[in-house]
C-alpha positions in Angstrom: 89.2 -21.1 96.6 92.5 -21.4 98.0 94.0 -18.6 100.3 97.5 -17.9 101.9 98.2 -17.4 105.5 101.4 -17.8 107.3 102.0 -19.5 110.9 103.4 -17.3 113.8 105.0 -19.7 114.9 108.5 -19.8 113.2 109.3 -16.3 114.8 109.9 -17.6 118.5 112.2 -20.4 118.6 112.5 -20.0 122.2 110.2 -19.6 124.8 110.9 -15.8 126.2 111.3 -14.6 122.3 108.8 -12.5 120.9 107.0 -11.4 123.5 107.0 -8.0 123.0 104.3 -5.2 120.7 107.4 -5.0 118.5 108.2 -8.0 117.7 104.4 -8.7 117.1 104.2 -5.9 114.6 107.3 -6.5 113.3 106.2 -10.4 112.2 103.1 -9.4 111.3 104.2 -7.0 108.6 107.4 -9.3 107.2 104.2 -12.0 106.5 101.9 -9.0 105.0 105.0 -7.9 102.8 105.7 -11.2 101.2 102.2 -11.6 100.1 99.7 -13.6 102.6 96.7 -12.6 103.5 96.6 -14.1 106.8 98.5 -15.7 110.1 97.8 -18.5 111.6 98.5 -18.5 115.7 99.9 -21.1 117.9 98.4 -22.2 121.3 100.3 -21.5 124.2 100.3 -20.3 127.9 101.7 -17.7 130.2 103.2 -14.2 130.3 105.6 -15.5 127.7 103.5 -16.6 125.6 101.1 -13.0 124.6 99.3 -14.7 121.6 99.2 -17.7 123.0 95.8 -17.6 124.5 92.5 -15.8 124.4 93.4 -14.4 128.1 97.0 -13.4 126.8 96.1 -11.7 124.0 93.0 -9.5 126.1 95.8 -8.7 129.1 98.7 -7.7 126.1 95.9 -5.6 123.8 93.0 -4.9 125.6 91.0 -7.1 124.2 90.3 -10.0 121.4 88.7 -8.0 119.3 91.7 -4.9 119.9 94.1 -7.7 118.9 92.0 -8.2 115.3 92.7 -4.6 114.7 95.9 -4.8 115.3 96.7 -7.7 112.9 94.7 -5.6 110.4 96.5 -2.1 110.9 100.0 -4.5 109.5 98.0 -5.1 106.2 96.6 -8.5 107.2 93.3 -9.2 106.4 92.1 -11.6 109.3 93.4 -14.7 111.6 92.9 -17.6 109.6 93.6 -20.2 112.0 94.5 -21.6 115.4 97.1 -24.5 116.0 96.6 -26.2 119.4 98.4 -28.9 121.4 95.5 -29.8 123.9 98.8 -31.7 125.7 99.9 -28.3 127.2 99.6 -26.9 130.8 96.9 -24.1 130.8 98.6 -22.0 133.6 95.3 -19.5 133.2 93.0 -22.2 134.7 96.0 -24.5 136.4 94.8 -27.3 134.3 97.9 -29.9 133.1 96.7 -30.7 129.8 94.0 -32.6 128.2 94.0 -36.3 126.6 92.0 -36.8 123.7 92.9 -41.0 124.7 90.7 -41.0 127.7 87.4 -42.3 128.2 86.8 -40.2 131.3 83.8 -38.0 131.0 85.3 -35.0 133.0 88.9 -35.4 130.8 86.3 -34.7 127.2 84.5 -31.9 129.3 87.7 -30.5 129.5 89.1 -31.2 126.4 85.7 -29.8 124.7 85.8 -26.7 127.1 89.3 -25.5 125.8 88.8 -26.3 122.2 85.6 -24.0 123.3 87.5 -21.6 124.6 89.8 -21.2 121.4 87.3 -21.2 119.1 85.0 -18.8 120.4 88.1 -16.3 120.6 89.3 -17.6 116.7 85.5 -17.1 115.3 86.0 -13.3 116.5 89.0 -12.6 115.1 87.8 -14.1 112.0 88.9 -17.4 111.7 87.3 -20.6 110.9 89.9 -23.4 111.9 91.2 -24.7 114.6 93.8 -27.2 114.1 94.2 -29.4 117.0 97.7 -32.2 117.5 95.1 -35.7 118.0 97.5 -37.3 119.8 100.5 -37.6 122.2 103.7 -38.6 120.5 104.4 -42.5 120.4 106.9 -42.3 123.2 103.6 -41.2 125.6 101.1 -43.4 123.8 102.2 -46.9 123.5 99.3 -48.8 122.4 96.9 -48.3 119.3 93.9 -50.8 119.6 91.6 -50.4 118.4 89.6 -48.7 122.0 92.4 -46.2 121.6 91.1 -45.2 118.1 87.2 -45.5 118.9 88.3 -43.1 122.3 90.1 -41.0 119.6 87.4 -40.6 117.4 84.3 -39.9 120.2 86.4 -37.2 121.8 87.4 -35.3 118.2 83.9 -35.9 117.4 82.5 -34.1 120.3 85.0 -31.1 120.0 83.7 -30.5 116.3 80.4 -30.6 117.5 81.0 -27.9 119.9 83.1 -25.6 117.8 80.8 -25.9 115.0 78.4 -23.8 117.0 81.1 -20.7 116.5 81.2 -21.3 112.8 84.7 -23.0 113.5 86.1 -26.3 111.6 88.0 -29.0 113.4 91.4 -29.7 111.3 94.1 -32.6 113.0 97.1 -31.9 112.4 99.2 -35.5 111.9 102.7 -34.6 112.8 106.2 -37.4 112.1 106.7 -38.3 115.9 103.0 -39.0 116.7 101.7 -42.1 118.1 99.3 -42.1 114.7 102.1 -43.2 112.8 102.2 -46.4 114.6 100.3 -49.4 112.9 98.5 -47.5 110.4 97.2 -45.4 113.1 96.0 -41.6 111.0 93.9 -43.7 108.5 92.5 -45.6 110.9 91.4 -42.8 112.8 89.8 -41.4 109.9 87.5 -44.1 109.2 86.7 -43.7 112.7 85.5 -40.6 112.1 82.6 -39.1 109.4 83.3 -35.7 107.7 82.5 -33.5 110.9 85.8 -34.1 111.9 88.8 -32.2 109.2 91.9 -33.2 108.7 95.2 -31.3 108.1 97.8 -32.1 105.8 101.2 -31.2 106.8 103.6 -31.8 103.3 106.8 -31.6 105.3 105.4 -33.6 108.4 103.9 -36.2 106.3 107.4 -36.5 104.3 109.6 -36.6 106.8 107.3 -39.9 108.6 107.6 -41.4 104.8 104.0 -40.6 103.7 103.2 -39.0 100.6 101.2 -35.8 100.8 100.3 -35.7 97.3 98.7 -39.4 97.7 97.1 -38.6 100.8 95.2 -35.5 99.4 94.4 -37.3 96.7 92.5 -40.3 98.5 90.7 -38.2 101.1 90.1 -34.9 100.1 86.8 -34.2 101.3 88.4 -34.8 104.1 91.2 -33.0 104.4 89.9 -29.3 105.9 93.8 -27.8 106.2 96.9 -27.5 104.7 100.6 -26.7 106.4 102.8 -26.3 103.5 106.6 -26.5 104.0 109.7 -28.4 102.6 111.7 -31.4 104.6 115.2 -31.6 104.1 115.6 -35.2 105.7 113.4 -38.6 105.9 113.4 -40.3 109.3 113.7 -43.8 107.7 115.5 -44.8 111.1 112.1 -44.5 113.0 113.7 -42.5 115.6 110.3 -40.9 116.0 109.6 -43.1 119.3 112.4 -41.2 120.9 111.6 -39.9 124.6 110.4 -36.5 124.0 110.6 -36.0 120.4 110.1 -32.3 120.7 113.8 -32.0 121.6 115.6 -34.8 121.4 114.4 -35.4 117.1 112.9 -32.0 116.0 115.1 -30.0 117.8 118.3 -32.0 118.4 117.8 -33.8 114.9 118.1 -37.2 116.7 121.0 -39.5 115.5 122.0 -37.8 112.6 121.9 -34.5 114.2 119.4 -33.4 111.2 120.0 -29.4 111.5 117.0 -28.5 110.4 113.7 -30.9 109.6 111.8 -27.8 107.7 113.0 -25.9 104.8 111.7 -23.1 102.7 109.7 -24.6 99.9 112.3 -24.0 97.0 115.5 -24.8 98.8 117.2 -28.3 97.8 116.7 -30.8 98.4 112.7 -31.2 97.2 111.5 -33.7 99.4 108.1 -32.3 99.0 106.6 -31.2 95.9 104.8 -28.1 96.5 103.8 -27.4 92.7 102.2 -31.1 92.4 100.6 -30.6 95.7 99.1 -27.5 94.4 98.2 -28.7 91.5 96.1 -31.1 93.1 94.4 -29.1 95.2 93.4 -27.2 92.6 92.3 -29.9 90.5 90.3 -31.3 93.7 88.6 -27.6 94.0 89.9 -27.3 97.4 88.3 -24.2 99.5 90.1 -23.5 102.2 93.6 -21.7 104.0 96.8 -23.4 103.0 99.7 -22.2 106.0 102.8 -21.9 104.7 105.4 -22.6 107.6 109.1 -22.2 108.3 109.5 -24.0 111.8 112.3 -23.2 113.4 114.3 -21.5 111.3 117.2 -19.4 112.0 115.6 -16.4 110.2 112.0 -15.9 110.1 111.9 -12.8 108.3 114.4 -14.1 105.0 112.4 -17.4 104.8 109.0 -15.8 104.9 110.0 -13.5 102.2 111.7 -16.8 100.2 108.2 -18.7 100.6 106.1 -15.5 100.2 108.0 -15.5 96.6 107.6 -18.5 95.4 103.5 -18.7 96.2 103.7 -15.4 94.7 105.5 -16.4 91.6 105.1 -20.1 91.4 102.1 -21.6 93.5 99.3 -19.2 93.5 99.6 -18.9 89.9 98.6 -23.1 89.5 96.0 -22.8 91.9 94.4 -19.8 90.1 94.9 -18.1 93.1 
């Protein structure tokens, strides 16, 4: 069965935004109002960063489990999902990020321990996904032999071991500037790996690299454990994507062409991706499982929630029976 959640992450484009109860309740209601069911978090670290963390969220509500009541008094029924960027400094344990590319026994501990240390707090709340980035971006990671994808593979293998123990699924999340999208690198990691280890699809993400969601799904969909559906208003068919930190200089900046905004609301022109077809086949494919509808960085969280609350209202839920 497929059921709607929204990411959180669309309502702080900046990092001392939305840091406040208000704002909190405030996002959490807009996403119950246009018809989801669920949020999905995103990973993060700090005092500016409240739901960022298990340790943020227990110093900003009391609690994990206060912060679960909370999303439930705005109308929500759970906390589908987590996304995390094991790349980012933990200032709660002064750590500087984990690499799933190393060999290094301590560098998996650690990597295993925080994928740990999400999951525990997600399986509380009530979630059962943890979406995880699988690798740096191809400015950071340079080469993809074939020890890089066999490293790859052992160190997301050992995280979905672990976070299977909290009833948690593994789900990475393939995104256009990663260093997977170097010489075939996302499907050769999956035959690295055996069905323990999930994958997300990302419509706009895939798009916007040049790869077709649709095909994707249709391929490997035992496989595929998550969806992020958005629209892509532009193709990066100049591979700028091995830019020197992507994060700003493409996503945010919009590279070359000064793209002004990568993501779109699903029905706003132009339709790079088909959202319909894509739900379509998912539901021909029986899918089970949370499909994230995003608006990254938009310029108005609470209109393009609504917009996409609409059209899986009107338009998508209806095709997936939903």
């Amino acid at each position: 069965m497929i059921r709607w959640s929204y990411g959180i992450n669309q309502f702080k484009p900046q990092f001392d935004d939305f840091v406040r109860r208000r704002d909190h309740l405030r996002a959490l209601r807009v996403i119950s109002a246009s018809g989801f069911s669920a949020v999905e978090l995103n990973a993060g670290s700090g005092r500016w960063e409240p739901l960022g963390n298990p340790q943020q969220i227990a110093a900003n509500f009391g609690s994990v489990a206060a912060f679960g009541a909370f999303v439930r008094e705005q109308a929500l029924d759970t906390v589908s999902s987590w996304f995390w960027d094991p790349s980012i400094r933990l200032q709660e344990d002064l750590t500087h990020g984990d690499d799933a590319s190393s060999s290094s026994p301590d560098a998996r501990a650690a990597l295993v321990g925080h994928a740990r240390w999400f999951s525990s707090a997600l399986a509380e709340l009530g979630g059962d996904v943890l979406v995880a980035r699988p690798a740096a971006s191809a400015a950071q990671l340079a080469s993809l032999d074939d020890d890089v994808i066999e490293t790859l593979a052992e160190s997301w293998t050992a995280v979905a071991d672990a976070i299977a123990v909290d009833g948690v699924r593994l789900a990475l999340h393939f995104d256009f500037y990663s260093a997977l999208r170097r010489d075939d690198g996302l499907e050769r990691l999956l035959q690295a790996t055996d069905a323990r280890v999930g994958f997300a699809v990302d419509t706009a993400e895939f798009t916007i690299a040049g790869l077709d969601p649709v095909a994707f799904y249709r391929a490997h969909p035992d496989r595929v454990t998550h969806v992020h559906l958005k629209n892509a208003a532009a193709v990066d068919d100049l591979d700028e994507y091995t830019m020197p930190a992507p994060e700003f200089t493409l996503l945010r900046a919009g590279g070359s062409r000064a793209v002004p905004r990568w993501f779109t609301e699903l029905a706003t022109e132009p339709l790079l991706v088909d959202a319909p077809g894509f739900v379509r086949s998912l539901a021909e494919h029986d899918y089970d499982g949370w499909v994230v509808v995003e608006s990254d960085l938009t310029p108005h969280p609470p209109t393009s929630a609504m917009l996409n609350g609409w059209e899986v209202q009107h338009v998508l839920a209806p095709l997936a029976g939903s």
